[in-house]
ZAMARGU-4260 file (C-alpha; in steps of 0.2 Angstrom, whole numbers, plus 5000, padded with zeros to 4 digits):
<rodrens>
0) 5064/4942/5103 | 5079/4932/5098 | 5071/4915/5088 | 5074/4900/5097 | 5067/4884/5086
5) 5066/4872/5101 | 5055/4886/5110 | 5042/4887/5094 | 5043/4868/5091 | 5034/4869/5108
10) 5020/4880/5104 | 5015/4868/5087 | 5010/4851/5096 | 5008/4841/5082 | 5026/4840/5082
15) 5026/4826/5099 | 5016/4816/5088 | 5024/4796/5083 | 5022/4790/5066 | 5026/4771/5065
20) 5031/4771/5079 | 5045/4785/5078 | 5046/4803/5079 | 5037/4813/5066 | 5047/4825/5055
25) 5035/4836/5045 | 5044/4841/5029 | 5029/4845/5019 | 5024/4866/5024 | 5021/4871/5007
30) 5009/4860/5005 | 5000/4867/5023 | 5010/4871/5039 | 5006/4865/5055 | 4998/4877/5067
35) 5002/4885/5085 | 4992/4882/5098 | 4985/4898/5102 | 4979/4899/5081 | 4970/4883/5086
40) 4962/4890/5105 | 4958/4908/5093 | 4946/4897/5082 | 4940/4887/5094 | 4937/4900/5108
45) 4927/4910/5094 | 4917/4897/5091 | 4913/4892/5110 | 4911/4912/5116 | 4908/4923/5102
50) 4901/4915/5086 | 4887/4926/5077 | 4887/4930/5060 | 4897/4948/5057 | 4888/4964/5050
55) 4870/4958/5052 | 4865/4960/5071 | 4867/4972/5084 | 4867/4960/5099 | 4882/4958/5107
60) 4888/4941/5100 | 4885/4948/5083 | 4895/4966/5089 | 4908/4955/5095 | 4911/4944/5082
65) 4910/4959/5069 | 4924/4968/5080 | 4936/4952/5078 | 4932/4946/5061 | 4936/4966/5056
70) 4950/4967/5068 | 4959/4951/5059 | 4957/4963/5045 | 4966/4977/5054 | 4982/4963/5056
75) 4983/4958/5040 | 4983/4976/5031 | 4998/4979/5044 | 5006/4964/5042 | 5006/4968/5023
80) 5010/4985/5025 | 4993/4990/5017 | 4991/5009/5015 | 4972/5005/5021 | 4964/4993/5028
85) 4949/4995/5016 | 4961/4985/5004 | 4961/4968/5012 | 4946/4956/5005 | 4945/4938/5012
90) 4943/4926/5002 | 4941/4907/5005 | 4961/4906/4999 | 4973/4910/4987 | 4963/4901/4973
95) 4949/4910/4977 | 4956/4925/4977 | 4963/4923/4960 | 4948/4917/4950 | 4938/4933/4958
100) 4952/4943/4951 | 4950/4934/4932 | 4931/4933/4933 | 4930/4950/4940 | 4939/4957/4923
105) 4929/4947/4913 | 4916/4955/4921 | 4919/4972/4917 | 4916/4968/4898 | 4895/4966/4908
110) 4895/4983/4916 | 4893/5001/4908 | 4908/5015/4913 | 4892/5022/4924 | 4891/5010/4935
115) 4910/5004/4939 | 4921/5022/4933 | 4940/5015/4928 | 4933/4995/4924 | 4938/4997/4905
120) 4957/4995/4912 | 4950/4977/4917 | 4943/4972/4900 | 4952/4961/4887 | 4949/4956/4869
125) 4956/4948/4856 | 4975/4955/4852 | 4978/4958/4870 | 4989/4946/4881 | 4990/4939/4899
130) 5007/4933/4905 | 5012/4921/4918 | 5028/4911/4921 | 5030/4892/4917 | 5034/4890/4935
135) 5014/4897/4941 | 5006/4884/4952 | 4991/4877/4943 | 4980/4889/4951 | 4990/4906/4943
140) 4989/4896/4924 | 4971/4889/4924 | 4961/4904/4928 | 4971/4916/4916 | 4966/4901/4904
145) 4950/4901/4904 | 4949/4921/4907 | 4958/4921/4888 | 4944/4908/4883 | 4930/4920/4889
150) 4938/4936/4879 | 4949/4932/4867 | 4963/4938/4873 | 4982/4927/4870 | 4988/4919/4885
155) 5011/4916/4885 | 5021/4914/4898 | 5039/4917/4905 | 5050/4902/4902 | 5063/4894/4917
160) 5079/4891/4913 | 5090/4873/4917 | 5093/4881/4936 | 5075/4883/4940 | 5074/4904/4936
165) 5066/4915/4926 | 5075/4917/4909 | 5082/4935/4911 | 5080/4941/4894 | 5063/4934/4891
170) 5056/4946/4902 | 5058/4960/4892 | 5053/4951/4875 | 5036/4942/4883 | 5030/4956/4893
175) 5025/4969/4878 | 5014/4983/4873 | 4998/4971/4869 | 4999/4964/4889 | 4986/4967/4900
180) 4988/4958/4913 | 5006/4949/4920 | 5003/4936/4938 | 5017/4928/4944 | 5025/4917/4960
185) 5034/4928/4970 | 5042/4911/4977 | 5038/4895/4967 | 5030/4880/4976 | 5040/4870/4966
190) 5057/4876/4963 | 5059/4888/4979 | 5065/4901/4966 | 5062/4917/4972 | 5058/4928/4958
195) 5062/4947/4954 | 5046/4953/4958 | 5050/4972/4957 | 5058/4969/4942 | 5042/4963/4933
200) 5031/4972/4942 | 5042/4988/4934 | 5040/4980/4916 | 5022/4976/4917 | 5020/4996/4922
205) 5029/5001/4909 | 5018/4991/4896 | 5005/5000/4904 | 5000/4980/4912 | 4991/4974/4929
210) 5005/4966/4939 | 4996/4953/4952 | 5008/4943/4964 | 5005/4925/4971 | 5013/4927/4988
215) 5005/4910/4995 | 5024/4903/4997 | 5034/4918/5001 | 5020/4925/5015 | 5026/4914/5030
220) 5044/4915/5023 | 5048/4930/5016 | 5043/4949/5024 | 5028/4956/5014 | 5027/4972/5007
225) 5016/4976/4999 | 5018/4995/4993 | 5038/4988/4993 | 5032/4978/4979 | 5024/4986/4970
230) 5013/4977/4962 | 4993/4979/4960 | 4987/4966/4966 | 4994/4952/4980 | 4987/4936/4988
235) 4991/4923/5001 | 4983/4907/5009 | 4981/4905/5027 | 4986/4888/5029 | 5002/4889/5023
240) 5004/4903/5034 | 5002/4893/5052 | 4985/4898/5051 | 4968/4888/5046 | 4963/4880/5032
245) 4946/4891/5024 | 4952/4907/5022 | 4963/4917/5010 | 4968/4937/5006 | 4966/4946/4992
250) 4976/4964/4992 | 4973/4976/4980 | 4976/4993/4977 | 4960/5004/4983 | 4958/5013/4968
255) 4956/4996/4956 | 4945/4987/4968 | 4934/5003/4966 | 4932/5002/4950 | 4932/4983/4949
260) 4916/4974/4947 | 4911/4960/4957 | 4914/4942/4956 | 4900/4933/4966 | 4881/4940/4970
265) 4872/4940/4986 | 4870/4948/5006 | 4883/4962/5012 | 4891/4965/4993 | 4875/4976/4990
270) 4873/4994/4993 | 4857/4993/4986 | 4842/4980/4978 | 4828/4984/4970 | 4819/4971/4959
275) 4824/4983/4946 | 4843/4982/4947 | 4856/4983/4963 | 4870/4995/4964 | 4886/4986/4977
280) 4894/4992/4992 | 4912/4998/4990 | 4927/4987/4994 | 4930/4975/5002 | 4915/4972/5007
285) 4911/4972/4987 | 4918/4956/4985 | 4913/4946/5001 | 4898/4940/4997 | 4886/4932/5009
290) 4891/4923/5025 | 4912/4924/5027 | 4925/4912/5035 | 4923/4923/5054 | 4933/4910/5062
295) 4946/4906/5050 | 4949/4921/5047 | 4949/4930/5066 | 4961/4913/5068 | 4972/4918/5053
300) 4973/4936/5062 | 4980/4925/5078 | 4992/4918/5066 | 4999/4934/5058 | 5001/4940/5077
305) 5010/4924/5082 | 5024/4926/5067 | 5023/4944/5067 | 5030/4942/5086 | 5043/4932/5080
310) 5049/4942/5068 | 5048/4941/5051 | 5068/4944/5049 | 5073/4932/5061 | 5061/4918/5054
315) 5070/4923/5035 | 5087/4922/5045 | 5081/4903/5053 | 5072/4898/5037 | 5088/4903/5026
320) 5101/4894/5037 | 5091/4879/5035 | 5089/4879/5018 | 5108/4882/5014 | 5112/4867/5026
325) 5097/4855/5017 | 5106/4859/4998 | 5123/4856/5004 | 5118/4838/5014 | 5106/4833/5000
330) 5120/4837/4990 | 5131/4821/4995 | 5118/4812/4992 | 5124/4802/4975 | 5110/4800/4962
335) 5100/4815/4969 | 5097/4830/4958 | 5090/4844/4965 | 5076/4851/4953 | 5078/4871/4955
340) 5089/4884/4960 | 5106/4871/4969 | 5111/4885/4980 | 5105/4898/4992 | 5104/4912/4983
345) 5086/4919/4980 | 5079/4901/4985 | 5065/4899/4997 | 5062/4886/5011 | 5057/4871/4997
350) 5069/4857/4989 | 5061/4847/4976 | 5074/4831/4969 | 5071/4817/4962 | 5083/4800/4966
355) 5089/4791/4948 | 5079/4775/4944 | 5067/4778/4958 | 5050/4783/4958 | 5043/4800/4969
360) 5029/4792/4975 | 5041/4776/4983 | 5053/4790/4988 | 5039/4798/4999 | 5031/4781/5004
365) 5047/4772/5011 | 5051/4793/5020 | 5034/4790/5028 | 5038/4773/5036 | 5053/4780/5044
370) 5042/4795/5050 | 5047/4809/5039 | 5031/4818/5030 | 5037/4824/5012 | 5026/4826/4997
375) 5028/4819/4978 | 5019/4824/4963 | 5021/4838/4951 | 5014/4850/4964 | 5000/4857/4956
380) 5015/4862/4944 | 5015/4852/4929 | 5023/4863/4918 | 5037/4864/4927 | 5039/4843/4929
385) 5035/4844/4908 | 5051/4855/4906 | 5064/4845/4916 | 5059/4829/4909 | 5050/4820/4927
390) 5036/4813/4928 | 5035/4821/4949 | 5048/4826/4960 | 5049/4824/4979 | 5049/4838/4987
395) 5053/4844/5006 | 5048/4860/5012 | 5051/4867/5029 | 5044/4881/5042 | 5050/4892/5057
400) 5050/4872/5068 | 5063/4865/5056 | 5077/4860/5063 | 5096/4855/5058 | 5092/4836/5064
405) 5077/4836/5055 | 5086/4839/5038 | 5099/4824/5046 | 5086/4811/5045 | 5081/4816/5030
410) 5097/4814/5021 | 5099/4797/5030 | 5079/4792/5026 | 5085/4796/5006 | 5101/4784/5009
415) 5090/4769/5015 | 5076/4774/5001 | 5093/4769/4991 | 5098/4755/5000 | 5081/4747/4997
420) 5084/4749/4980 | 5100/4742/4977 | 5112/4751/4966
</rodrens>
C-alpha cells in the first residue's frame, strides 16, 4: 500500500485532541509513540473476551489466551526476521531485557558446565572488558556497570565525535582481544545517529566478543533484521513501537539462550523442582518467569501487524523525508544548534538542539503552551550532554503521523520561544 500520513494520522486518535486550547502536535515518539486504535481495541478486547492466564489451564479462555499471547510471538520473530520463533523472550521492555542479559552472565560464574553446556562463554573476570558507546541510553551503561562490579571485569566505551558519530578509528583500538561483551544503539535516543551496526558486530566477532544490539529507537523506524545484523543478541520496547507500555523483546540466538542461565526464578521457567534442586525449561520459556504481560504483549503483536502492513520501507521513506525537512527549517533558525549528526545521512527520526541563553526545560514549557509536545533533559543520556558541554537538550522526535506542517509549527514555536526572550 502506498503511505498516506493523513490516512494513518486517522487511525491514532490522540492526534484530534486540543492542548490549551490548540491543536496538539506530538513531537516526542522516542520517548513513547502514540498508539492506533485497533493496538488499543487488541488489549482491551483480550481483556473483555479472552483474559486467562497462558500455559496453565486447559479451558478455553486459558487455550485461547495461550494461542494469542504465543501467536504475538509468531509476529515478532517474523517481523525480526528470526530464524525461530523459539528465540523471542518477552520481557517487561528493553530495560528488562538488558538487565536479564547482564545478570544472566553473571549468573553463569553460579552454575557447573553440567547443568548450562556453553555458559562459560558468559563468564567474566578480572582482565576481561565490556564495551558500550558514550552515546548508550542510561539503560545500555548502568547494567554493564554494575555487571563489571559483580565480576571484575573493565568496563570502556566508544567515544562520539563533535558531529554526534562514533569515532571511526576507536572502534578498532577499544574493541580488543580482552572484550567479552560489546552492547550498543543501533539508533541513539539522543543524537538520531545511526550507528554502523554490522561493522561492530564484525569486530566484536573477530575478538571473539558477544555483540548485543539496543534496537528500542531504530525498531519503529528502521527495517529489523535480525540475521542481516548479525549480531547476538537484539532488543526493543513496545512502546516506542505504537504498541503498549509493559512489554519488551529480547532476541537471541538459540544456541546462547540454551546455554544461558536464568535471570529471575519461579512458575513456567522450571522443567523440574524437587526440594532438592530444579533443572529449567529451555528458551524462551526459560526466562519468562511467572505470570507474563498476555495483553501487552498480544497488543504489541497487533502493533507489529499494524506497521508491518504499512511497510516498513515506505514508513523509512516517510520518516526520512521528514527528518531532512526538520534539519534544514531548524536550520534557519538563528541561535539554534543542533546536537548530533546536522544532516540526513545515517540520522534517525530524532533532533535534539538547544537555543543560546535559553534553558531546555523553558524551551519545552513555552512549545507546550502553544500545543507542541517535545521533551528536555539529557534523555536518559547524560554522557552524551557531559561531552557537548549542556546541561539538557530539547529534543523533538517524530513517527509514521508526522507531518510537514507539524515540523512548521515547530520552527515558528522555537522563533516565539526567542521572542519571549528578547535578543
Amino acid at each position: 500500500m502506498s503511505f498516506d500520513v493523513d490516512v494513518v494520522r486517522k487511525d491514532f486518535p490522540i492526534l484530534t485532541r486540543e492542548v490549551h486550547g490548540v491543536p496538539l502536535v506530538y513531537l516526542d515518539s522516542a520517548n513513547s509513540a502514540q498508539k492506533p486504535q485497533v493496538v488499543i481495541d487488541a488489549e482491551a478486547e483480550f481483556y473483555a473476551q479472552h483474559y486467562a492466564n497462558v500455559a496453565r489451564a486447559v479451558h478455553t479462555l486459558g487455550s485461547e489466551a495461550t494461542t494469542a499471547f504465543e501467536g504475538a510471538r509468531d509476529k515478532v520473530a517474523a517481523f525480526l526476521n528470526a530464524p525461530s520463533r523459539d528465540e523471542v523472550v518477552f520481557t517487561a521492555n528493553i530495560t528488562a531485557a538488558l538487565n536479564l542479559l547482564a545478570y544472566s552472565f553473571s549468573n553463569a560464574t553460579q552454575f557447573d558446565g553440567a547443568a548450562f553446556p556453553g555458559a562459560e562463554r558468559f563468564r567474566l573476570g578480572p582482565g576481561d572488558e565490556i564495551v558500550v558507546t558514550e552515546m548508550e541510553h542510561h539503560s545500555n551503561i548502568v547494567p554493564w556497570q554494575q555487571l563489571a562490579l559483580r565480576t571484575g571485569a573493565t568496563f570502556t566505551w566508544i567515544p562520539i565525535d563533535e558531529d554526534g558519530r562514533l569515532v571511526e578509528d576507536a572502534i578498532d583500538q577499544v574493541i580488543t582481544e580482552r572484550t567479552k561483551v560489546v552492547s550498543f544503539v543501533h539508533q541513539s535516543n539522543a543524537l538520531g545517529t545511526i550507528n554502523p551496526v554490522r561493522r561492530i558486530v564484525d569486530r566484536a566477532h573477530a575478538v571473539g566478543a558477544l555483540a548485543i544490539v539496543d534496537a528500542a529507537q531504530s525498531a519503529p523506524h528502521l527495517p529489523l533484521d535480525v540475521q542481516e545484523l548479525g549480531a547476538d543478541f537484539v532488543a526493543f520496547t513496545g512502546h516506542k513501537l505504537y504498541g503498549p507500555s509493559g512489554v519488551g523483546v529480547l532476541w537471541g540466538r538459540y544456541e546462547l539462550l540454551a546455554a544461558l542461565p536464568p535471570f529471575l526464578g519461579g512458575g513456567e521457567m522450571i522443567e523440574t523442582v524437587e526440594m532438592t534442586g530444579s533443572t529449567f525449561a529451555a528458551p524462551p520459556h526459560r526466562f519468562e518467569a511467572g505470570t507474563p504481560m498476555i495483553a501487552q504483549a498480544v497488543a504489541l503483536g497487533t502493533a507489529v501487524d499494524y506497521v508491518t502492513a504499512l511497510g516498513k520501507d515506505a514508513v523509512r521513506e516517510h520518516e526520512a523525508t521528514i527528518t531532512a525537512y526538520a534539519l534544514e527549517q531548524l536550520q534557519t533558525v538563528p541561535g539554534l544548534r543542533i546536537i548530533g549528526p546536522a544532516t540526513p545521512v545515517d540520522r534517525g527520526a530524532t533532533i535534539s538542539f538547544a537555543l543560546d541563553g535559553i534553558h531546555p526545560h523553558d524551551v519545552a514549557q513555552l512549545l507546550d503552551e502553544q500545543g507542541i509536545a517535545v521533551r528536555a533533559g539529557h534523555h536518559c543520556a547524560r554522557p552524551v550532554c557531559v561531552r557537548y558541554g549542556l546541561p539538557a537538550t530539547t529534543r523533538a522526535s517524530f513517527g509514521i503521523y508526522t507531518t510537514t506542517s507539524e515540523i512548521d509549527a515547530l520552527v515558528a514555536g522555537v522563533a516565539k520561544v526567542k521572542e519571549v526572550f528578547g535578543p
